[in-house]
VOGU-3710 file (C-alpha; in Angstrom, 3 decimals, decimal comma):
1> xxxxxxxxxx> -42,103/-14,834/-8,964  -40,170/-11,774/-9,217  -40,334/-9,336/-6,746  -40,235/-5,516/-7,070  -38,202/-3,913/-4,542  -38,500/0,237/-3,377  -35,966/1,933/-2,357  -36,223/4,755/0,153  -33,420/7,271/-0,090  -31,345/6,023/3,057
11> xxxxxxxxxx> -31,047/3,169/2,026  -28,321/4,627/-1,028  -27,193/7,324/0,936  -26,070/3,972/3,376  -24,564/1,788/1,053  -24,675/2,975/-2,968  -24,243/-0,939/-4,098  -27,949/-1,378/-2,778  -28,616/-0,721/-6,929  -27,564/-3,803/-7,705
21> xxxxxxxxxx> -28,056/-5,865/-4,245  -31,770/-7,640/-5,435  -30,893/-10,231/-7,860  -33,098/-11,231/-10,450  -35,617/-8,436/-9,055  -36,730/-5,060/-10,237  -35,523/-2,355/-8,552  -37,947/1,039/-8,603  -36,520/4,377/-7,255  -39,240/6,874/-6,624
31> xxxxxxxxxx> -38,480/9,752/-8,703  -38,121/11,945/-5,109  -35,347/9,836/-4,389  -33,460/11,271/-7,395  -34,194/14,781/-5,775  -33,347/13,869/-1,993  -29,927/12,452/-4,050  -29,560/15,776/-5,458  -29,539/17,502/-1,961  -27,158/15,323/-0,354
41> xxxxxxxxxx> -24,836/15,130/-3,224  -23,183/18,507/-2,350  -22,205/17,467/1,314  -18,704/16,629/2,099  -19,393/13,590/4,764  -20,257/10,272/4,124  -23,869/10,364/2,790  -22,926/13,027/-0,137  -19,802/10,835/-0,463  -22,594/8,156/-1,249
51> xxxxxxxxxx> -24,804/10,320/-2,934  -22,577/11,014/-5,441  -21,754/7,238/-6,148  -25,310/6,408/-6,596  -25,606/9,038/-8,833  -22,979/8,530/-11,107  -23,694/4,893/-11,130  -27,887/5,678/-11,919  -25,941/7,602/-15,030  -23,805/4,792/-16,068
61> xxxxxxxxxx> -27,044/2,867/-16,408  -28,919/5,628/-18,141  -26,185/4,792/-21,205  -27,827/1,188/-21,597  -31,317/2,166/-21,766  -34,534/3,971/-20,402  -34,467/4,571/-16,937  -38,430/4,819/-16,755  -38,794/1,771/-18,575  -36,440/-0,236/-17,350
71> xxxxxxxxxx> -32,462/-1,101/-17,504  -31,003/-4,391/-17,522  -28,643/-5,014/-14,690  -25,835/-7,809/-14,840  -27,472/-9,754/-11,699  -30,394/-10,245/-13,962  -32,480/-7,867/-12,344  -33,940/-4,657/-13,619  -33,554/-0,779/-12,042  -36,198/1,530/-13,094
81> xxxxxxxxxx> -37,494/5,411/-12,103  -41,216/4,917/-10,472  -43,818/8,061/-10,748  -47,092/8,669/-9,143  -49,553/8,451/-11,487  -52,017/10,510/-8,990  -51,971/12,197/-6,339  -55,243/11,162/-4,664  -53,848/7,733/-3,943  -53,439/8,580/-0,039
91> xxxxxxxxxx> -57,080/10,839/0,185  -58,500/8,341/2,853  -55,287/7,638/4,170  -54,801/10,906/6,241  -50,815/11,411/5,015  -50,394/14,424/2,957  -48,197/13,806/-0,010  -46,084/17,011/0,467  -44,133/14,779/2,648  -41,195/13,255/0,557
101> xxxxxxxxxx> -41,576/10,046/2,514  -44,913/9,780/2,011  -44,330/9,936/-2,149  -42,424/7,625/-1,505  -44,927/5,173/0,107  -47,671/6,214/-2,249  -45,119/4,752/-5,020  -44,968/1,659/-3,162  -48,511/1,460/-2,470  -49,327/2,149/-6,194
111> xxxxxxxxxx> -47,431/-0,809/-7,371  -48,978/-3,059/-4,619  -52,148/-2,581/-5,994  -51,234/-4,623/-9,693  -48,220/-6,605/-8,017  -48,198/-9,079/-5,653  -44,712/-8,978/-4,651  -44,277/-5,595/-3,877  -41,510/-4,374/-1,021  -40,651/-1,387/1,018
121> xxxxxxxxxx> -37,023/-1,262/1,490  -36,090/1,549/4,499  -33,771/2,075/7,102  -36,195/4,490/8,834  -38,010/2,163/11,214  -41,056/4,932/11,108  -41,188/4,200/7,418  -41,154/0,512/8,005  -44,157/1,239/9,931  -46,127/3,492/8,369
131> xxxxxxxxxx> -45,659/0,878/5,367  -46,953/-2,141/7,171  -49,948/-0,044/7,975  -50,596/0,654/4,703  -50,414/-3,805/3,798  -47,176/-3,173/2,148  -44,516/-5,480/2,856  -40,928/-3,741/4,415  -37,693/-4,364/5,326  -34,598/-2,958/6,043
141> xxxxxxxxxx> -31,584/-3,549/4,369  -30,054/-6,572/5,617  -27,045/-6,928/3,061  -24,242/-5,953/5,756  -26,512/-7,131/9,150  -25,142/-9,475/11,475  -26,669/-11,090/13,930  -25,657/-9,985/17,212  -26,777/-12,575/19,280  -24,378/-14,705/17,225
151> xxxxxxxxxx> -21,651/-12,220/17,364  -17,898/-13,945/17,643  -16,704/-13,685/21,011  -13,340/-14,433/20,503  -13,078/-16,961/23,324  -14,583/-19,881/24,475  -15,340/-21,496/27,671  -14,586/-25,045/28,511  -15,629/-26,537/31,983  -13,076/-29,214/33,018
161> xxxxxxxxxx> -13,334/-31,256/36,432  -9,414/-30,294/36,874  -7,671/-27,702/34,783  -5,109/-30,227/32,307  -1,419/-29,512/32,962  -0,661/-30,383/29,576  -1,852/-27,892/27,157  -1,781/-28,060/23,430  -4,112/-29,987/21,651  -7,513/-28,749/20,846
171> xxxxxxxxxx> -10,267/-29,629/23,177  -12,701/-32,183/21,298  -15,531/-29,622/21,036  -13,563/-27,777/18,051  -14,115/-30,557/15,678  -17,302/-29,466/14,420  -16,224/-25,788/15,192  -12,835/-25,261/13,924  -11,269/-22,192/15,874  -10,661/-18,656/14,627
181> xxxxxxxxxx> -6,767/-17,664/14,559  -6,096/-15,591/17,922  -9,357/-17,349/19,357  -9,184/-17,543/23,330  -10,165/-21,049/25,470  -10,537/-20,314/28,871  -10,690/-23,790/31,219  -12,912/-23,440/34,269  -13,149/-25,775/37,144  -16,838/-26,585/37,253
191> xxxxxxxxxx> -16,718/-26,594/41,509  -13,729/-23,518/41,659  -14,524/-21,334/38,738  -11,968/-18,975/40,654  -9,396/-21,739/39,596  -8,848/-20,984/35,573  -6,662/-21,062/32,356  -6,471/-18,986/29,743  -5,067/-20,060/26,679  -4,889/-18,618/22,564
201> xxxxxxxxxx> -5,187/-20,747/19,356  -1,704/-20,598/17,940  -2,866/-20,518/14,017  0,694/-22,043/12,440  0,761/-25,152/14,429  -3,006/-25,406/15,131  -2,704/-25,876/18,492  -3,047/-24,064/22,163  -0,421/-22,439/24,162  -1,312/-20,841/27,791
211> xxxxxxxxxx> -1,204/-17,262/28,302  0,439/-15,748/31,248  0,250/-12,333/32,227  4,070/-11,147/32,138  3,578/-7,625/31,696  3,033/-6,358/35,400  1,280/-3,474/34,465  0,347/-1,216/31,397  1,311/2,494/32,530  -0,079/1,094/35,683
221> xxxxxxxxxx> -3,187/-0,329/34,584  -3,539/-3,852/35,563  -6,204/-6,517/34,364  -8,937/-7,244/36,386  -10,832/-10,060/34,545  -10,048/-12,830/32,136  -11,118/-10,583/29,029  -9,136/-7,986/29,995  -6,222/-10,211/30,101  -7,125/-11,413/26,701
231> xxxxxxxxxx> -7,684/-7,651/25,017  -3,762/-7,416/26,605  -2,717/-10,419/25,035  -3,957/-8,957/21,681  -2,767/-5,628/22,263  0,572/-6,080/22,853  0,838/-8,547/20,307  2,691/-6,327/16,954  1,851/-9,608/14,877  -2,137/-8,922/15,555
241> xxxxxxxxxx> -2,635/-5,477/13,245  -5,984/-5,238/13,872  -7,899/-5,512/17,165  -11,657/-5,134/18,606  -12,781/-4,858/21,828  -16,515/-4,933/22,431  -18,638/-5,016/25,355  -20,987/-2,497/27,131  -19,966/0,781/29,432  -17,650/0,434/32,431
251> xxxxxxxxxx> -15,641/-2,762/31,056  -12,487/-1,319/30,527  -12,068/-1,632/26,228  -10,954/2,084/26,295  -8,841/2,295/29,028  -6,878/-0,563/28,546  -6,466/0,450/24,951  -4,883/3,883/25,905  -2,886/2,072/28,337  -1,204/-0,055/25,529
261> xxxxxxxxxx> -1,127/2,374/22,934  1,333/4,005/25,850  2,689/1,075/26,573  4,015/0,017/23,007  4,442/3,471/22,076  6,743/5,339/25,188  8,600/2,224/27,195  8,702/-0,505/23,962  9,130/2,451/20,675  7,404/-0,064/18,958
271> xxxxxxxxxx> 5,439/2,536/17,225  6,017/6,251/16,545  2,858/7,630/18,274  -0,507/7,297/19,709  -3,425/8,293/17,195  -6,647/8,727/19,007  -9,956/9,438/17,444  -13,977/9,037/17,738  -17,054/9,454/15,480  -17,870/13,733/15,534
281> xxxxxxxxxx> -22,132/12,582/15,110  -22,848/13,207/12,373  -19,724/11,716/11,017  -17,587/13,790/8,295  -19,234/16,931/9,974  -16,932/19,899/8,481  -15,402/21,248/12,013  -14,882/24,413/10,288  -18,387/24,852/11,301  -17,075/25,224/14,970
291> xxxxxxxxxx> -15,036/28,015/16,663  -11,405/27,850/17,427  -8,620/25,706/16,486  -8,770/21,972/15,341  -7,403/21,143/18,817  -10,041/23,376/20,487  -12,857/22,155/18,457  -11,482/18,122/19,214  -11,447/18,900/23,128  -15,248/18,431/23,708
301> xxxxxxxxxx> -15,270/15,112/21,510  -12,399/14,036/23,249  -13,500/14,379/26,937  -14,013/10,475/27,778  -10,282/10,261/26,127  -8,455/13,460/28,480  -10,607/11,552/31,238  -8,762/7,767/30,492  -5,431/9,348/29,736  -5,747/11,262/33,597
311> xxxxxxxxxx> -6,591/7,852/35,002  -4,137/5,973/33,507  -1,148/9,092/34,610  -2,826/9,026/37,918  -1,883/5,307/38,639  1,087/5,452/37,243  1,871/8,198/39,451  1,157/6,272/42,844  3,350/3,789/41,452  6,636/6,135/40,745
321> xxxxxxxxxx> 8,747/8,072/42,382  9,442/10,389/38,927  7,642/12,942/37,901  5,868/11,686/35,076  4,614/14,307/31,607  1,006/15,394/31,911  -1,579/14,873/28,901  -1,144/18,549/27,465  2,784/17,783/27,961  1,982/14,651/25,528
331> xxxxxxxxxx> -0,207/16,191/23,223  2,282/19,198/22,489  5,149/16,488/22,077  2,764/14,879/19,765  3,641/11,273/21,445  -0,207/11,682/21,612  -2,247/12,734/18,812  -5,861/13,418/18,572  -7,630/13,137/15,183  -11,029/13,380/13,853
341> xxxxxxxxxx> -12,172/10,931/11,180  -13,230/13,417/9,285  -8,875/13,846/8,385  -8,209/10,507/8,151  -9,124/9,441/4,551  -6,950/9,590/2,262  -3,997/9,202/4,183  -1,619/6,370/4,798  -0,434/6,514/8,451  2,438/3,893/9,408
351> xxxxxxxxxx> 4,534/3,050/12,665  1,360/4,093/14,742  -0,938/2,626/17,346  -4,316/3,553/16,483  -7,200/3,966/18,469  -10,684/4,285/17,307  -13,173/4,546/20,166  -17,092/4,543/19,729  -16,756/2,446/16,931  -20,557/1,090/16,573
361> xxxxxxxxxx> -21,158/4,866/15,364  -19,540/3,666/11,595  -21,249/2,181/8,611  -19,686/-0,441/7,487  -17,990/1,375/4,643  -16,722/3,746/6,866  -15,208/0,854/8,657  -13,417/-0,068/5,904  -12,312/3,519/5,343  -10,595/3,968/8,538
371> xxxxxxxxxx> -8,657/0,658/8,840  -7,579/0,521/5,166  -5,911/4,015/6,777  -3,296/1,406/8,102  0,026/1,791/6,846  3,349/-0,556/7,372  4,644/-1,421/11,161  0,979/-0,146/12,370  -1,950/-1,290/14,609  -5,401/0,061/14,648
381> xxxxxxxxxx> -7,950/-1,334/17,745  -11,317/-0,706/17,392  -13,715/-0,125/20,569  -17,252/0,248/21,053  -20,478/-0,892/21,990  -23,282/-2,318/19,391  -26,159/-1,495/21,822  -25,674/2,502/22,108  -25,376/3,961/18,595  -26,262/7,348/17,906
391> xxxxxxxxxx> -27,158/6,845/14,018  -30,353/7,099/13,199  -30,084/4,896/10,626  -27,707/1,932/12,382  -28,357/-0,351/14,843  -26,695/-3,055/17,071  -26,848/-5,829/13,689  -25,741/-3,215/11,014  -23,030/-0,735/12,411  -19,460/-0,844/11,228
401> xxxxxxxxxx> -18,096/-2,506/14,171  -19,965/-6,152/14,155  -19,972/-6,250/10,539  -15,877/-6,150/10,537  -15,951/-9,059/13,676  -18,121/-11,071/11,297  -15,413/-10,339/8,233  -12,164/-10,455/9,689  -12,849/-13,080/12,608  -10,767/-15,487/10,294
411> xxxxxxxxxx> -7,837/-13,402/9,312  -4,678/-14,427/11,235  -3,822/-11,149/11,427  -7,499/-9,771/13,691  -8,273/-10,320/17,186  -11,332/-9,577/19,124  -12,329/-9,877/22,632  -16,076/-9,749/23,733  -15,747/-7,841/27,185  -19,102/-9,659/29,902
421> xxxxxxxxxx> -17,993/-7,621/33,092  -18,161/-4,218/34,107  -15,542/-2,935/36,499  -16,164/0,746/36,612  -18,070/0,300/39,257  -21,113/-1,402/41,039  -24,021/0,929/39,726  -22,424/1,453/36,788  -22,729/-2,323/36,015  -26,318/-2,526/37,170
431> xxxxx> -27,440/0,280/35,067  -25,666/-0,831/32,076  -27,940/-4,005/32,512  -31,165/-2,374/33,608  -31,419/0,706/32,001
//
């Protein structure tokens, strides 16, 4: 039976190619969705970015037909416009209809009522709600979700009796469960679980190969854990373009980045500078709004950054007996270069270590936006944590960051380490579990 699928506005303003995402369905836009469209059009971030797509794609359609009776769509579905044919549908109901949302509802609701297969498609969880009240079926839209309880890891871990001393082959359990490229298999004595190995899946010969950690320090940052040894594996790796570190606060993803990006970039030159930015919430926010320079409107965003890059110049300080340049000293040299996301499409940016922290605040396209940034001789790492997003409209299954794991997790040119261990600090790794 086909089913008819409404659209709330977020849903387009999230991801335009929702049109055309319901196969063999009808799709009905509200007519208020064409005026919340109009709104948003005019903005210069990513919703009137998407705004404008849906809108020139609603007029492609409008050349093939009637848009209130119904255009033919190449998945063999159908999009039309829905209207309220009155507007004492929601009398009883106690929500006013000079609420845009609830138009939208009362569009939904009037179909129900002469089709059985009526859906509520919203990524306002509110409007998921007030639709199940009303015994209309919802949903959000799942097209880009991943599951994070399923979420690649990039390692595994193997209990052996005695860590082997020859390593190479694959252990038997990859047979039905064929390894990523730069996956990590970490051997545990079952009775010394002190006692491990770490090794990486080598992609061209199929095989493992141990990892050792030769690099003393990174600007004096030093592993502390087996997944931090892993994200330095990856990060000092120039054949690995694209890396992701995930895990909750206090593990370390940031810092160890910076400390790379440092690393590779001052003492190796394998890249000609350090690019640092974050998500401004909303994202694509003009900062012409704010006072000051672009520098001066950066510093407050930047904060958690200032405070890794002091850390990182603070150890390496104890550890030297030269005086060593201070974060403004970098920043002015532009060795260091902070950058707001808002600047970063449209441009090509090669030889460059890339750091995006806070990642989980992207959509997915935006996610694509920033890393096909990535020029020649460049890396980009990714950091962030799925379960504290600030968009409304994301959550820890449909941000940016897990849906590019899920994509790129068998590209020999990604790696991704899932960080399980705090080490900022004993309450900070209690109340990143508790609270």
């Amino acid at each position: 039976m086909t089913k008819i699928f409404v659209l709330d506005t977020n849903v387009l303003l999230h991801n335009p190619a929702a049109l055309t995402a319901f196969s063999d369905n009808t799709v009905v836009l509200p007519i208020e969705v064409l005026e919340e469209l109009d709104k948003f059009k005019k903005a210069h971030d990513e919703k009137g970015r998407n705004a404008r797509i849906t809108i020139r794609n609603l007029d492609k359609l409008r050349e093939s037909g009637s848009l209130k009776s119904g255009v033919k769509l190449e998945n063999g579905g159908k999009l039309m416009i829905g209207f309220l044919s009155t507007q004492d549908i929601f009398k009883d109901k106690g929500l006013p209809l000079d609420e845009v949302d609830n138009r939208l509802l009362a569009t939904a609701y009037e179909l129900a009522q002469t089709h059985k297969k009526v859906i509520f498609v919203s990524k306002d969880i509110n409007a998921r709600i007030k639709a199940d009240s009303l015994g209309i079926m919802s949903e959000d839209f799942e097209q880009q979700k991943v599951n994070i309880q399923e979420l690649y890891s990039g390692w595994r871990e193997i209990e052996v009796n005695r860590i082997p001393r020859n390593i190479g082959e694959l252990p038997p359990e990859t047979k039905d469960d064929p390894p990523s490229p730069n996956e990590f298999f970490m051997y545990v004595e079952t009775h010394n679980r002190s006692n491990y190995l770490i090794t990486r899946h080598d992609y061209r010969s199929n095989s493992l190969y141990p990892v050792h950690n030769t690099i003393d320090s990174l600007w004096g940052v030093v592993p502390r854990n087996p997944q931090q040894v892993m994200a330095q594996e990856l990060l000092t790796d120039t054949r690995v373009e694209l890396v992701s570190l995930v895990g909750q606060a206090g593990t370390g993803k940031t810092l160890l980045a910076i400390a790379a990006g440092l690393y590779m970039v001052i003492e190796k030159k394998v890249y000609n500078r350090l690019l640092i930015s974050r998500p401004i919430m909303p994202l694509g926010k003009d900062l012409g709004y704010l006072p000051g320079t672009k520098e001066e409107k950066l510093e407050n965003w930047m904060e958690p950054i200032f405070d890794n890059l002091e850390y990182i110049l603070t150890s390496l300080r104890k550890n030297a007996n030269h005086r060593l340049l201070t974060v403004k000293e970098l920043i002015a040299s532009e060795v260091i270069q902070l950058e707001a996301l808002t600047y970063m499409r449209g441009r090509s940016i090669p030889r460059q270590f890339i750091i995006v922290d806070e990642a989980q605040n992207l959509t997915p396209h935006e996610i694509k936006t920033v890393v096909t940034r990535l020029g020649n001789n460049a890396k980009m790492v990714l950091t962030g944590d799925p379960y504290q997003i600030d968009s409304p409209y994301l959550d820890s299954d449909s941000n940016g960051l897990t849906y590019c794991v899920d994509r790129m997790k068998d590209q020999d040119l990604f790696g991704h380490v899932l960080f399980t261990k705090s080490e900022r600090g004993r309450l900070a790794s209690i109340a990143a579990q508790l609270l």
